[in-house]
Residue frames relative to the residue before (quaternion, step in Angstrom):
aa qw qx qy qz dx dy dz
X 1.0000 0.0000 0.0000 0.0000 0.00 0.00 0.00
X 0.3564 -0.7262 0.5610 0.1760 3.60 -0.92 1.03
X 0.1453 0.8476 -0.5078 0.0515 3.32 -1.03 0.57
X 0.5117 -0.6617 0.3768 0.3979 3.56 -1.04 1.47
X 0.3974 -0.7794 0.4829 -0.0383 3.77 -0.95 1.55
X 0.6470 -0.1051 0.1101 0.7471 3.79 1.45 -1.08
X 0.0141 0.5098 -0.8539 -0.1037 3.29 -1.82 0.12
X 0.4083 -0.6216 0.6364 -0.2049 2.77 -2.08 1.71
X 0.0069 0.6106 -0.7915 0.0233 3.84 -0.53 0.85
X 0.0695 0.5660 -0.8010 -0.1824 3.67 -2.05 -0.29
X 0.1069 -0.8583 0.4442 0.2338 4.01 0.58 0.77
X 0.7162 0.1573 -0.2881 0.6159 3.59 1.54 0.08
X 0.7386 -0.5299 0.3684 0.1950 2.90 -1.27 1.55
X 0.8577 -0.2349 0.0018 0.4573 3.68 -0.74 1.61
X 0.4603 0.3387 -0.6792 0.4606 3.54 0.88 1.36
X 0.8279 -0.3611 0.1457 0.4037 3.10 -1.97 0.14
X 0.5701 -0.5115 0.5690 0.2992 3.63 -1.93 0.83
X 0.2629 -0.6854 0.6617 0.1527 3.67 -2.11 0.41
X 0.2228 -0.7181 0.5851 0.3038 3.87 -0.23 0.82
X 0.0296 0.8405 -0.5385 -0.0520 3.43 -1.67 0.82
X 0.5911 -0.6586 0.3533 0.3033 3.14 -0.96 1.38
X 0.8088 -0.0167 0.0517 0.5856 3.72 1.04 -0.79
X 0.4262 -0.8415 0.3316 0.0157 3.49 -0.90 0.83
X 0.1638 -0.7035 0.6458 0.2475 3.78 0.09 -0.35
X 0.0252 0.8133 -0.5509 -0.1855 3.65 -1.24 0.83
X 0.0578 -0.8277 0.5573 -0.0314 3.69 -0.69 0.80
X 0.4848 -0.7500 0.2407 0.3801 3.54 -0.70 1.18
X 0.5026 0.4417 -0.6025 0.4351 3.73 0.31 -0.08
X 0.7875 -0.2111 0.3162 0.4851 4.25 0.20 -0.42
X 0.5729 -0.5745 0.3811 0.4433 3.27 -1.56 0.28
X 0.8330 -0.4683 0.1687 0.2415 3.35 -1.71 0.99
X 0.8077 0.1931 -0.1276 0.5423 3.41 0.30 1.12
X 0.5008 0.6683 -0.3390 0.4331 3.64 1.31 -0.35
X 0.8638 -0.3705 -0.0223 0.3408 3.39 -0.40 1.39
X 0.0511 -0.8042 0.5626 -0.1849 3.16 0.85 2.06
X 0.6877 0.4353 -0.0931 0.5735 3.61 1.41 -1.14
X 0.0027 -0.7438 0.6629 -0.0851 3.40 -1.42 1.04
X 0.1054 -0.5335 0.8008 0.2509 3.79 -1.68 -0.02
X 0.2800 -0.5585 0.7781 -0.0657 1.78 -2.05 1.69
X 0.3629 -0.7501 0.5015 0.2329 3.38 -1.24 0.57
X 0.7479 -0.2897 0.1643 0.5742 4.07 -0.84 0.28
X 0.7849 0.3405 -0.2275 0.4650 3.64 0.54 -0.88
X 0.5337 -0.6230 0.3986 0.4100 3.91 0.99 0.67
X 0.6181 0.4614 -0.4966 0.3980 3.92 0.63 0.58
X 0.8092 -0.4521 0.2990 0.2268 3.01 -1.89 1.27
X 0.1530 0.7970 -0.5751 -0.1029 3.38 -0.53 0.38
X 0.2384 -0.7905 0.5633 -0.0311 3.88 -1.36 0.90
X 0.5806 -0.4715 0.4565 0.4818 3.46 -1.36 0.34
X 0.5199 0.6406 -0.5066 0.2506 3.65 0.50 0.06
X 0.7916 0.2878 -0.1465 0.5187 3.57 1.71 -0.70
X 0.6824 0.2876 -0.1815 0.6471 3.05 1.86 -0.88
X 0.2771 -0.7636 0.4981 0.3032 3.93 -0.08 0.91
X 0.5458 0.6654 -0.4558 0.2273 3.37 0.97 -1.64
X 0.4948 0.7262 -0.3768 0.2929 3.81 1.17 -1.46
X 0.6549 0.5977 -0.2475 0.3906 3.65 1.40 -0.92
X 0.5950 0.4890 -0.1463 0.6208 3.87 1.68 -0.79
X 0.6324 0.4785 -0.3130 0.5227 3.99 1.18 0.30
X 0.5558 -0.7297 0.3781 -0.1255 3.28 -0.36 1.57
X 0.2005 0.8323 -0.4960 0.1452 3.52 -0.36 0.44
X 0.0191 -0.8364 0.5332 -0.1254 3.31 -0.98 1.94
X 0.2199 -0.6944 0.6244 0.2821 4.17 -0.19 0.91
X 0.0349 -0.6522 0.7348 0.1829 2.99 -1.82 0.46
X 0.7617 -0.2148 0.2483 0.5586 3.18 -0.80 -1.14
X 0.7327 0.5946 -0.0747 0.3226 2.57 0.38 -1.17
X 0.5891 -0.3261 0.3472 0.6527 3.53 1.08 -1.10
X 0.7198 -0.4736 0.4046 0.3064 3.51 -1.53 -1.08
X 0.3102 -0.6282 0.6895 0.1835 3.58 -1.11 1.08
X 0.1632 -0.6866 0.7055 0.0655 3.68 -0.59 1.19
X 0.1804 0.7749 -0.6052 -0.0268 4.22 -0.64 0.06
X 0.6310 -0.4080 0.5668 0.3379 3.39 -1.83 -0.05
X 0.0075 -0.7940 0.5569 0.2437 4.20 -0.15 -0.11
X 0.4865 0.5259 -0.4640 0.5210 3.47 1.10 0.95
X 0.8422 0.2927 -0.1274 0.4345 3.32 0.58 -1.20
X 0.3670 -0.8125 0.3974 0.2172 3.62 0.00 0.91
X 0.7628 0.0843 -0.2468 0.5917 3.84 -0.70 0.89
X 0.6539 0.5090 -0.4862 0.2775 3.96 0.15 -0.06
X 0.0495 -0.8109 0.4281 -0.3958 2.95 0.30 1.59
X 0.1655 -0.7966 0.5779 -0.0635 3.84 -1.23 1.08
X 0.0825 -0.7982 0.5838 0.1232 3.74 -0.18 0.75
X 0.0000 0.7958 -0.6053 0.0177 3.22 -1.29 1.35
X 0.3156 -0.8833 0.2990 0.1752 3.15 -1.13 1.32
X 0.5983 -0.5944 0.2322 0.4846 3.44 -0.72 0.56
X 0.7095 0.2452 -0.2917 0.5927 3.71 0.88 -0.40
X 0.7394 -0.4991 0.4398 0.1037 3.36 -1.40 1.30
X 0.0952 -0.7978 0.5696 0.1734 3.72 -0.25 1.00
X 0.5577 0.6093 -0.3198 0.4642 3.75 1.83 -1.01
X 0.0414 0.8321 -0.5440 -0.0993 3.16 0.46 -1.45
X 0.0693 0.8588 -0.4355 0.2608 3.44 1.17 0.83
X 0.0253 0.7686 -0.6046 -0.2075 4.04 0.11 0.55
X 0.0952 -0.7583 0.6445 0.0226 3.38 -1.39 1.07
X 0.4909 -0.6417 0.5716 0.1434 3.10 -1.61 0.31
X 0.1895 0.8613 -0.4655 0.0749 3.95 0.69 0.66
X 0.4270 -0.6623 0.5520 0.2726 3.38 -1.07 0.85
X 0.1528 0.7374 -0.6523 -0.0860 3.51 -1.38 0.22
X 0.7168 0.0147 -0.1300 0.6849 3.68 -0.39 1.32
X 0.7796 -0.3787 0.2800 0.4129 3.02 -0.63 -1.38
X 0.7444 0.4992 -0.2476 0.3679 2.91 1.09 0.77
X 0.4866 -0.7194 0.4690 0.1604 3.61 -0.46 1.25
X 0.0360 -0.7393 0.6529 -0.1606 3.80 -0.51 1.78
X 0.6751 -0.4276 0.5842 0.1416 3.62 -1.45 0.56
X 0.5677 0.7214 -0.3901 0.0714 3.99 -0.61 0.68
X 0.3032 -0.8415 0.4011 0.1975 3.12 -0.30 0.61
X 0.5611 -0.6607 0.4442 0.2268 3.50 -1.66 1.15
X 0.5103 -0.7383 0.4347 0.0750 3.52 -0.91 1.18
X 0.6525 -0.4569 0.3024 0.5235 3.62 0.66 -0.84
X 0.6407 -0.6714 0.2972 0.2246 3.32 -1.25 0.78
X 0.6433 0.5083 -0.2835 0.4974 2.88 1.44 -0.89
X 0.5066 0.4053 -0.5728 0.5010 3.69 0.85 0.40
X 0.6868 0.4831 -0.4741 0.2649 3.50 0.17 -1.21
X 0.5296 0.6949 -0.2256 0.4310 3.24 1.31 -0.75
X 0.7092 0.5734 -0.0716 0.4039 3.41 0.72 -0.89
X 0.6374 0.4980 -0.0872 0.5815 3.03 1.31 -1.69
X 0.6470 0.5368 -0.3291 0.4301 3.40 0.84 -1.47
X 0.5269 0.6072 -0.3145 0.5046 3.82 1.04 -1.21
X 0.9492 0.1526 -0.1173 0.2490 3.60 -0.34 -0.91
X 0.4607 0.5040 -0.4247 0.5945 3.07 2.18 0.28
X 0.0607 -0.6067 0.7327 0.3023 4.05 0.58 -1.21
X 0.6271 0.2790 -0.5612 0.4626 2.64 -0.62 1.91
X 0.5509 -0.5472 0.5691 0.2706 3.33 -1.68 1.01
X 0.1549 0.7041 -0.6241 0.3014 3.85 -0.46 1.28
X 0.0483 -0.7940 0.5918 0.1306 3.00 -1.71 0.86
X 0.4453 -0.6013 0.5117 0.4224 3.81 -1.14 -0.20
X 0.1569 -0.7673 0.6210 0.0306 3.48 -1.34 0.93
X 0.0897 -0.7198 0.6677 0.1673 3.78 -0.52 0.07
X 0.1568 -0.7857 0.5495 0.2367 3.51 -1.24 0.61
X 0.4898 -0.7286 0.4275 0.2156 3.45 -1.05 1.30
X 0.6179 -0.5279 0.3842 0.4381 3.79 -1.24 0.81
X 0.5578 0.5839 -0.4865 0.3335 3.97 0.86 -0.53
X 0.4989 0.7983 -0.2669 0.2065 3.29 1.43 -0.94
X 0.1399 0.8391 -0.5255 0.0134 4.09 -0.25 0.41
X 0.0682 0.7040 -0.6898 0.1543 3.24 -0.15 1.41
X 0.4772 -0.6817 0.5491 0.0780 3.83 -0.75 1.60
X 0.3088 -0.6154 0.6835 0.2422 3.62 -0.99 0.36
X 0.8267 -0.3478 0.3820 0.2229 2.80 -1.52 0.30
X 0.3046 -0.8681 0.3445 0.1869 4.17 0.47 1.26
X 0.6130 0.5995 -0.2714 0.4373 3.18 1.79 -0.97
X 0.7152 0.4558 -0.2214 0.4814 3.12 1.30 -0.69
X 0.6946 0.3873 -0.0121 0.6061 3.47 1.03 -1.68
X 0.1014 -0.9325 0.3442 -0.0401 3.67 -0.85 1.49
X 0.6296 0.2318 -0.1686 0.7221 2.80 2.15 0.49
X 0.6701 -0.6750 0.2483 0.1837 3.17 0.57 1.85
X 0.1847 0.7797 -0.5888 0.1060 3.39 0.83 1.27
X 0.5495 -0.5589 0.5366 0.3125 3.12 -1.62 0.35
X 0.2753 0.6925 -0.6341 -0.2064 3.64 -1.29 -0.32
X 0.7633 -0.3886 0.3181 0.4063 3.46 -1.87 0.14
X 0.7890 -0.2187 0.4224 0.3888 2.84 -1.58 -1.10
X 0.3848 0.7411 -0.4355 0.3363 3.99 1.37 0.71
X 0.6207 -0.5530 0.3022 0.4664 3.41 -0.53 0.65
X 0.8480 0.2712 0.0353 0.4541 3.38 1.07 -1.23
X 0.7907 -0.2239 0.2727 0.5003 3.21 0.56 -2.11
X 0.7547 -0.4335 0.0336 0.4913 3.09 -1.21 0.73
X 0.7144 0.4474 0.1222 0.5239 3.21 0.56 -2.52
X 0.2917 0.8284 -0.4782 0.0015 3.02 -1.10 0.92
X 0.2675 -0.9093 0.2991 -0.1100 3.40 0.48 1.87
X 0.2305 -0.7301 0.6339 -0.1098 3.39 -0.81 1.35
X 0.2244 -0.7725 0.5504 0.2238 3.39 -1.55 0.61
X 0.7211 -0.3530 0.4128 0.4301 3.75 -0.54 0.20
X 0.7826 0.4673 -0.1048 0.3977 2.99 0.24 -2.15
X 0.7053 0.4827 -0.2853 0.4337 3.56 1.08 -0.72
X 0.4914 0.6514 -0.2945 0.4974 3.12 1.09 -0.37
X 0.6314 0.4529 -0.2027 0.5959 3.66 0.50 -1.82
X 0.4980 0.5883 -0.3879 0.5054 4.11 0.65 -0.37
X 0.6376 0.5729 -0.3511 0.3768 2.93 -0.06 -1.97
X 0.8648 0.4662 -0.0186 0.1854 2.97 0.09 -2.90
X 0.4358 0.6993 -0.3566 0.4404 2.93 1.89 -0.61
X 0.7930 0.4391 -0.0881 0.4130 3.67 0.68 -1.21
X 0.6774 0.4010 -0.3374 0.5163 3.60 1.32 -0.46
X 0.5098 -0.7142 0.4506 0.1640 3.38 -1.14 0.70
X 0.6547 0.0796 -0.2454 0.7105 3.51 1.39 0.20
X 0.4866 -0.6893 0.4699 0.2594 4.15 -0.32 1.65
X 0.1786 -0.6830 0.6901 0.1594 3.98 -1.27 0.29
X 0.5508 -0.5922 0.5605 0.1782 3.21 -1.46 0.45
X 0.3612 -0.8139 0.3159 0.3276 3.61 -0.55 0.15
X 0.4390 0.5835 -0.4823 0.4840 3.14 1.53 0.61
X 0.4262 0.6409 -0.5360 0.3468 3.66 1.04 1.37
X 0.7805 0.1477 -0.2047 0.5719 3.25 1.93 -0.57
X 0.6585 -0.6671 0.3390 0.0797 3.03 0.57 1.65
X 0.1041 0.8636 -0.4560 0.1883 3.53 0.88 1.26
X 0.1922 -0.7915 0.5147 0.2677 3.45 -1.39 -0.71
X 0.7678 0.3192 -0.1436 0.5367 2.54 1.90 -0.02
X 0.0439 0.7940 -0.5787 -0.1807 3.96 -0.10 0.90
X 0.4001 -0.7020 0.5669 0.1607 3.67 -1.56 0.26
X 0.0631 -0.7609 0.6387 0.0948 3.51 0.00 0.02
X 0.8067 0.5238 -0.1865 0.2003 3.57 -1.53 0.74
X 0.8149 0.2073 -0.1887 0.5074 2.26 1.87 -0.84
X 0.6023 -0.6272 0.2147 0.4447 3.93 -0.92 0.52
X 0.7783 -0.4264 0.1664 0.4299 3.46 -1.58 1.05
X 0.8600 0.0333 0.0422 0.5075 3.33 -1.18 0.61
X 0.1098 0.6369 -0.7037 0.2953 3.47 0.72 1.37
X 0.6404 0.6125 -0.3947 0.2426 3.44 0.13 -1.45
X 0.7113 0.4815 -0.3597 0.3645 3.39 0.79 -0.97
X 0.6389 0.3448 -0.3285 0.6041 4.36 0.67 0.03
X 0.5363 0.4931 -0.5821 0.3612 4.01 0.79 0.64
X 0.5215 -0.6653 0.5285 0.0781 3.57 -1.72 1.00
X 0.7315 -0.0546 0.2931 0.6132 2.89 0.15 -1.56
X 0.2148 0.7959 -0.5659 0.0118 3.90 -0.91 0.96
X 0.3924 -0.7758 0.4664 0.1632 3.30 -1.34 0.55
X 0.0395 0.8432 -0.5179 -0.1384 3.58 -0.64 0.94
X 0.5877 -0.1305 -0.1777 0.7785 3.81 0.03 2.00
X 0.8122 -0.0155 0.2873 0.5076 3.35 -1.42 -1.25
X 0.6772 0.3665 -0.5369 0.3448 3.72 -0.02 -0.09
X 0.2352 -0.7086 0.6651 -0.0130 3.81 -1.33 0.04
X 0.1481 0.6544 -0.7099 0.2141 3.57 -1.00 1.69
X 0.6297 -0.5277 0.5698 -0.0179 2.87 -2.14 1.14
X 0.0228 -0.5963 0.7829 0.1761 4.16 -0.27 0.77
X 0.4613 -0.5516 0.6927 0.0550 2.64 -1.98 1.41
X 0.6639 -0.3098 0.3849 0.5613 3.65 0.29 -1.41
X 0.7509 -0.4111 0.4187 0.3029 3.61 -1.60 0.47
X 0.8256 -0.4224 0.3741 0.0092 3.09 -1.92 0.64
X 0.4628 0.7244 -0.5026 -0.0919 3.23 0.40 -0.66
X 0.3985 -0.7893 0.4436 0.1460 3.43 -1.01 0.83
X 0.0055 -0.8394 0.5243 0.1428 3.26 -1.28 0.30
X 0.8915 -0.2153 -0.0185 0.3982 3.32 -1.58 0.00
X 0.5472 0.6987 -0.3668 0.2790 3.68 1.97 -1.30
X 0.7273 0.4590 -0.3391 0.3813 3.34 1.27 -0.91
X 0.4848 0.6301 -0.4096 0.4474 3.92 1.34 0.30
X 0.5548 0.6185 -0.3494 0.4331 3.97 1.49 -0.25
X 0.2656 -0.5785 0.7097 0.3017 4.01 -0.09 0.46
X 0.6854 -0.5200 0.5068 0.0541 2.87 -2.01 1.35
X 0.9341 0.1263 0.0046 0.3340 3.24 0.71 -1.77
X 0.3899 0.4566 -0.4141 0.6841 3.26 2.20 0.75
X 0.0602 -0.6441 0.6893 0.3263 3.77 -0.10 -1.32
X 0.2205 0.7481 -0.5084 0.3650 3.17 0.58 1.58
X 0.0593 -0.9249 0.3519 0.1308 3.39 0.04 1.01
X 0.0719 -0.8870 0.4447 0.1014 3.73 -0.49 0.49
X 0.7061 -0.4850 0.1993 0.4759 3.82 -0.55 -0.87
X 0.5629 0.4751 -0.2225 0.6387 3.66 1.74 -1.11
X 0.4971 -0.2624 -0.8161 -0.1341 0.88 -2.47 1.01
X 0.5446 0.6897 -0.4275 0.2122 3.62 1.09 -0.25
X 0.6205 0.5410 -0.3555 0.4426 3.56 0.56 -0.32
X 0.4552 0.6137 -0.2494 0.5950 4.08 1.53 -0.55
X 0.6451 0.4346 -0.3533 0.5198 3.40 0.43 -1.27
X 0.7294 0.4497 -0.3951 0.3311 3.30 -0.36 -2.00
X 0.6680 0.5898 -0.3956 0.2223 3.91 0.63 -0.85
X 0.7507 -0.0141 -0.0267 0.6599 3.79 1.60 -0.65
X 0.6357 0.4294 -0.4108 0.4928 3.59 0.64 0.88
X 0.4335 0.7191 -0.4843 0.2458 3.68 0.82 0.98
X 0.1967 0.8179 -0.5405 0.0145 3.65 -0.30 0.95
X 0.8738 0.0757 -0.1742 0.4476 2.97 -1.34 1.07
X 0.5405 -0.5758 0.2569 0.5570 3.78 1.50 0.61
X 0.4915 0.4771 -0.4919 0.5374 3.69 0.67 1.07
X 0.3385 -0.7123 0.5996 0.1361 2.83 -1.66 0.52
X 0.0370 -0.9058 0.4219 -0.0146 3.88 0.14 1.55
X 0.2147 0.8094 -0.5447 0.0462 3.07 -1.28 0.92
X 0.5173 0.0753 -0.4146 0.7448 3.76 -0.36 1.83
X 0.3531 -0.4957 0.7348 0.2996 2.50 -2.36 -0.47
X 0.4393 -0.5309 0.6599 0.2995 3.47 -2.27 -0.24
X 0.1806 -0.6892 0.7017 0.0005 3.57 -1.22 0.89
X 0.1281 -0.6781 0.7173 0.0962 3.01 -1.54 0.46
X 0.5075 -0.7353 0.4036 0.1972 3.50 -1.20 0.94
X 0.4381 -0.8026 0.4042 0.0233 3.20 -0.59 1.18
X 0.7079 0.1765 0.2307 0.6438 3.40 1.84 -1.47
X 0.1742 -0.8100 0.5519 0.0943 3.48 -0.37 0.96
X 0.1916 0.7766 -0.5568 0.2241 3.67 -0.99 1.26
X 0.6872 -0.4654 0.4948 0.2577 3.01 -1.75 -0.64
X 0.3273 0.8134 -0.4808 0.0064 3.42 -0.15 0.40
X 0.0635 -0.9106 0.4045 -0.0556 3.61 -1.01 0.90
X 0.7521 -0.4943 0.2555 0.3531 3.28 -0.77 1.24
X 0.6455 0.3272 -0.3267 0.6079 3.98 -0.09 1.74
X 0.6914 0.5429 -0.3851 0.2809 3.30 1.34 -0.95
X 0.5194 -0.7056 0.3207 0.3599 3.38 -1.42 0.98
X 0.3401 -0.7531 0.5242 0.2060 4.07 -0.98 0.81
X 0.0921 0.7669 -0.6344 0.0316 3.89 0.11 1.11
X 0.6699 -0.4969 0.5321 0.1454 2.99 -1.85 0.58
X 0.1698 0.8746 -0.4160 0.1821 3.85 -0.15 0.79
């Protein structure tokens, strides 16, 4: 029997992930999961892919909004609120594509700017917002956030334990930065699923993973090295990429929570 193992938010875009016990789903992604982003002076995305440090920056919802923090450095720390005091409309680039957001408060940009060295700001994207996935992939114009790609992105256990089986010092799976783990089922099943259900909710794989260098940065040093990516590239090359999980798009809006069962549909 398959069953839903972790759920994953990162509500700002390639600082640290939040494990949840239960979820809200909604079609741009699950409720909160990268509404928020740094931008850099010229309104483009920036990630642990250029700035590692991005990997040692924390990230807690309250009510209120977000506790942004150092997870090395105890109390240094930025409260951000959920409604915008700037309210700045930008124009920011992510990949290739140009999305609507607004600026949050200075005293993050400020903050961020401090522990990245670099001039950077916080954005939140608003519900007016419509940034399209990808059409080739996505077939009924879904929205998603501020993800590289798509909403939902899901991993099995078993692939992983694969993975680890072969690397010579094991990784965690907050190297590829899911929202979804699976338990149950066998390694790299995920990649020949269609259509699955988790309880009552229901998503669509769109297409594979392809991975890159972010997932070679250690979480809790932002030390960066060659593995797990170099391992991969050795029996997980398709189509000159290197894949691991897949992307889903949501079919059904619900609830789903950690126990729930993950059938095949």
């Amino acid at each position: 029997m398959m069953t839903l193992s972790e759920i994953w938010i990162y509500p700002v875009k390639s600082l640290g992930g939040i494990s949840l016990r239960e979820a809200h789903t909604e079609e741009r992604g699950l409720q909160d999961d990268r509404r928020w982003m740094v931008v850099d002076e010229e309104n483009v995305f920036v990630t642990q892919r250029v700035l590692n440090k991005m990997a040692l920056i924390g990230v807690e919802i309250q009510d209120a909004g977000l506790r942004i923090f150092h997870r090395h450095h105890e109390g240094d720390e930025v409260l951000v609120p959920r409604e915008p005091v700037t309210g700045e409309l930008l124009h920011v680039k992510v990949w290739d594509d140009i999305a609507e957001a607004v600026t949050v408060t200075r005293e993050a940009d400020e903050w961020l700017t401090r522990q990245l060295g670099k001039k950077v700001r916080l954005v939140v994207m608003p519900e007016s917002t419509e940034r399209k996935a990808d059409p080739r992939y996505a077939q009924y114009g879904e929205n998603v956030s501020f993800a590289d790609g798509f909403p939902y992105h899901l991993i099995s256990q078993a692939s992983l334990d694969d993975l680890n089986a072969r690397l010579a010092d094991p990784v965690t799976m907050r190297r590829f930065r899911p929202n979804l783990v699976v338990t149950g089922a066998d390694p790299y099943a995920e990649d020949a699923w269609t259509y699955i259900s988790i309880g009552d909710v229901r998503f669509q794989r769109v297409k594979p993973c392809a991975r890159c260098v972010l997932t070679t940065i250690d979480p809790q040093t932002a030390e960066k090295g060659t593995e797990p990516l170099k391992t991969l590239a050795t029996y997980r090359r398709m189509d000159k990429k290197v894949i691991f999980g897949q992307d889903f798009v949501l079919s059904n809006p619900g609830l789903i929570r950690i126990g729930d069962p993950v059938t095949l549909s």
